[in-house]
C-alpha positions in Angstrom: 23.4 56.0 69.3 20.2 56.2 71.5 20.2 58.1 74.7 17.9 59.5 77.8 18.6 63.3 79.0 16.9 63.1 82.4 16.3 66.4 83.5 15.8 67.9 87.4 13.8 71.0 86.5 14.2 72.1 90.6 17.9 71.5 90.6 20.5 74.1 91.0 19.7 78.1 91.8 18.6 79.0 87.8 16.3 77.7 85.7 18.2 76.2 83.1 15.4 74.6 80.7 15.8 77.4 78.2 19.2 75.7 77.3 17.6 72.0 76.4 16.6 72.8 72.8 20.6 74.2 71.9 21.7 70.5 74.0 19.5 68.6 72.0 20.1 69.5 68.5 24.0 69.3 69.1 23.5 65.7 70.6 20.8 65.6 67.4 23.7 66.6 65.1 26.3 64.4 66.5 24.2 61.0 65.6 22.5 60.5 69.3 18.7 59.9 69.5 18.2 61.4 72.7 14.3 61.8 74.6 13.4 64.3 77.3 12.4 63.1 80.2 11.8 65.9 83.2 11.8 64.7 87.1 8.5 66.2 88.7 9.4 63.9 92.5 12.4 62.6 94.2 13.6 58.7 92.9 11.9 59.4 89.5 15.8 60.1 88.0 16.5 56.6 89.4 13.4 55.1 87.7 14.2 56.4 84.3 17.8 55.3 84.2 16.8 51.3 85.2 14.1 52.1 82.1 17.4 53.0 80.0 19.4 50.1 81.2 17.0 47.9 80.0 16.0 49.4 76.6 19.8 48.9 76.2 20.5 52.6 75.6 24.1 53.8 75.0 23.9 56.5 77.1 22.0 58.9 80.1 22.7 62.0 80.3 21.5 64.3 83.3 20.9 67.7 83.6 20.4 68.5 87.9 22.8 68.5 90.8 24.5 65.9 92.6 21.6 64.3 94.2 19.9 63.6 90.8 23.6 62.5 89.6 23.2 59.9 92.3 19.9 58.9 91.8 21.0 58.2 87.9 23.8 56.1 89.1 21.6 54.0 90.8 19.8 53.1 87.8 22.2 52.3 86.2 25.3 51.3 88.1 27.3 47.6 87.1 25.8 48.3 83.7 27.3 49.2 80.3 25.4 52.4 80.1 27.7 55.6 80.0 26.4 58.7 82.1 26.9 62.4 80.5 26.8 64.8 83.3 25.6 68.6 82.5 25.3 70.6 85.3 22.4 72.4 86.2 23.0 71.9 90.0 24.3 74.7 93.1 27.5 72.8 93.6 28.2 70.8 91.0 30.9 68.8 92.3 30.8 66.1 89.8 31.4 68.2 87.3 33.5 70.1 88.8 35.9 66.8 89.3 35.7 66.2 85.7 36.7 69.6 84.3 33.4 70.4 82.8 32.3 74.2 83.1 29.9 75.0 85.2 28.0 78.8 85.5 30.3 81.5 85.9 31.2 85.0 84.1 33.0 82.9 81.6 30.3 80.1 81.1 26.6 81.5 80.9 25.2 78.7 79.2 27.1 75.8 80.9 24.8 73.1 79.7 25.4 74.0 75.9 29.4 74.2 77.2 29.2 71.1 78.4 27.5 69.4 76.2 29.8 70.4 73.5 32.9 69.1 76.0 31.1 65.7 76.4 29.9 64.7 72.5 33.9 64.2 71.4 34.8 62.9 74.4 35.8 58.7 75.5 34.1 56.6 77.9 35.6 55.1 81.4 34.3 52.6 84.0 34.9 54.1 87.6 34.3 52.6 90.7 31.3 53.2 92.8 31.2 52.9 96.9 27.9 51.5 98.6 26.5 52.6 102.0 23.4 51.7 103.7 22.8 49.8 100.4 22.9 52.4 97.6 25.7 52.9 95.5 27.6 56.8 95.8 29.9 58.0 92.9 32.1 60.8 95.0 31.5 60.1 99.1 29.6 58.8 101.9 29.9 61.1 104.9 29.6 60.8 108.9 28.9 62.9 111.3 29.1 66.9 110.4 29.5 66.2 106.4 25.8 64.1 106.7 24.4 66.8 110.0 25.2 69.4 107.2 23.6 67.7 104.0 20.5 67.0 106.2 20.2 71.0 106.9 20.7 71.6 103.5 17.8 70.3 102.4 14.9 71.5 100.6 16.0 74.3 100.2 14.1 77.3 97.8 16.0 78.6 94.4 16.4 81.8 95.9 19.0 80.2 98.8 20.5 78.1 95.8 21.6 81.4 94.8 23.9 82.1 98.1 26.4 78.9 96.8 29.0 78.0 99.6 27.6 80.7 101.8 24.0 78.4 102.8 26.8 75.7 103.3 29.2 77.5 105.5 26.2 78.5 107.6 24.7 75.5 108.2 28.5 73.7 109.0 28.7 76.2 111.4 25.3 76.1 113.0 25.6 72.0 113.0 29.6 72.0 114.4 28.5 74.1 117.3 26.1 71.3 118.6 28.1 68.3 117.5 29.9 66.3 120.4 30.9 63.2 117.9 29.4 59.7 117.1 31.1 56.5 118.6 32.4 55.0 115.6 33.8 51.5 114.9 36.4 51.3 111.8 37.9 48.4 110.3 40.3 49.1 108.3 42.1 45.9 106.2 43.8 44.6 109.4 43.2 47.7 111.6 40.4 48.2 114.5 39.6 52.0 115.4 37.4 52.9 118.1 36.9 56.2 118.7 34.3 59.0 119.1 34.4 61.2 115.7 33.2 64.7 114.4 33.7 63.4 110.8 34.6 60.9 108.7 34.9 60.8 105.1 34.9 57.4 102.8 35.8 59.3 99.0 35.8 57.8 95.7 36.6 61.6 94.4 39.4 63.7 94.8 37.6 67.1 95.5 35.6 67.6 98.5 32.9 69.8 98.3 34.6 71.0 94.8 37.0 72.9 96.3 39.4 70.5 98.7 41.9 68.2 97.6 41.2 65.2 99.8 
C-alpha cells in the first residue's frame, strides 16, 4: 500500500514533528510506503493530494488542523483515495468527530495514538458539501461562524495555545458589531427571506467539536 503523509508544520499550538519518525515506522511496519511531504505555503496540501490522486496512491494521510484537512480534500475529493487524519491542529474537530485522540493529559503523543487507531481501521465514502466552488467535509458557515473564522486567522503558536478561549473572544468581539446579512434560502420547495446572524449548512454532527448540531 503506497501513501502521502502531508504534513502542516505551522498547524496546531505544538510542534508536533518530533512524532513523524514513531508514525512512520508503524505505517512502515504495517505494509504502507508512505513519503513525507511538509507544507511551507497555503494551497500546497491541496497540490500534493491531486499529485497522490494521480500517482494512484491508496492513501493521504495529514498531519495539521482543519484547514489543511480541507485543503487535502480538495485534492482529492470524487476520488478513490482514502484520507487518514492525525491531528496536529488547535481544534481538531475532524478528529474529534471521528473519535480519534487528540492532545490531552491522557494523549501526549496524539499523532502516534492516532496513527495506531487508524492502521486497523476500514475505509467509508462520505459526502462532501460545495460552496463558492470548493468542496467542505464538516460545514460552510454565514454570517458570525465565517466573521469569526476570518478573525481567527493567522494567528501565532503562542495564541494556538489559548484553545476555545481565542475563539470565544473573537465570537464575542464579532457578535457585538453584527446586525445580520439579508439572506435568500431555498430549501426543496421552501423560500426564506430573512435577515440572519448565522447560518449553518453541516455535513458533521459536532459544531466546533463540542455541539451536537
Amino acid at each position: 500500500m503506497r501513501s502521502k503523509l502531508i504534513v502542516n508544520p505551522k498547524s496546531g499550538p505544538w510542534d508536533i514533528r518530533r512524532e513523524l519518525p514513531v508514525v512512520l515506522n508503524h505505517l512502515e511496519e504495517h505494509g504502507w510506503q508512505t513519503t513525507l511531504h511538509q507544507t511551507e505555503r497555503a494551497g500546497e496540501a491541496t497540490k500534493l493530494a491531486k499529485q497522490a490522486r494521480e500517482e494512484g496512491l491508496d492513501a493521504v494521510f495529514v498531519v495539521g488542523g482543519d484547514g489543511t484537512i480541507n485543503e487535502v480534500v480538495n485534492g482529492i475529493a470524487e476520488s478513490s483515495v482514502a484520507l487518514g487524519v492525525l491531528p496536529g491542529g488547535t481544534g481538531n474537530v475532524w478528529a474529534k468527530e471521528l473519535g480519534l485522540p487528540t492532545r490531552s493529559p491522557r494523549h501526549w503523543l496524539p499523532l502516534v495514538d492516532a496513527v495506531r487507531a487508524l492502521v486497523p481501521g476500514s475505509t467509508r465514502r462520505i459526502d462532501l458539501g460545495i460552496a463558492n466552488g470548493r468542496y467542505f467535509l464538516q460545514w460552510a458557515g454565514l454570517g458570525l461562524d465565517a466573521d469569526v473564522t476570518y478573525a481567527m486567522e493567522p494567528r501565532t503558536r503562542r495564541q494556538r495555545r489559548l484553545g476555545t478561549l481565542t475563539y470565544i473572544i473573537a465570537g464575542i468581539s464579532a457578535a457585538a458589531n453584527l446586525v445580520g446579512t439579508r439572506v435568500r434560502i431555498f430549501i426543496d420547495e421552501e423560500r426564506i427571506y430573512r435577515r440572519s446572524i448565522l447560518i449553518v449548512i453541516s455535513n458533521s454532527q459536532l459544531y466546533g467539536g463540542k455541539v451536537s448540531m
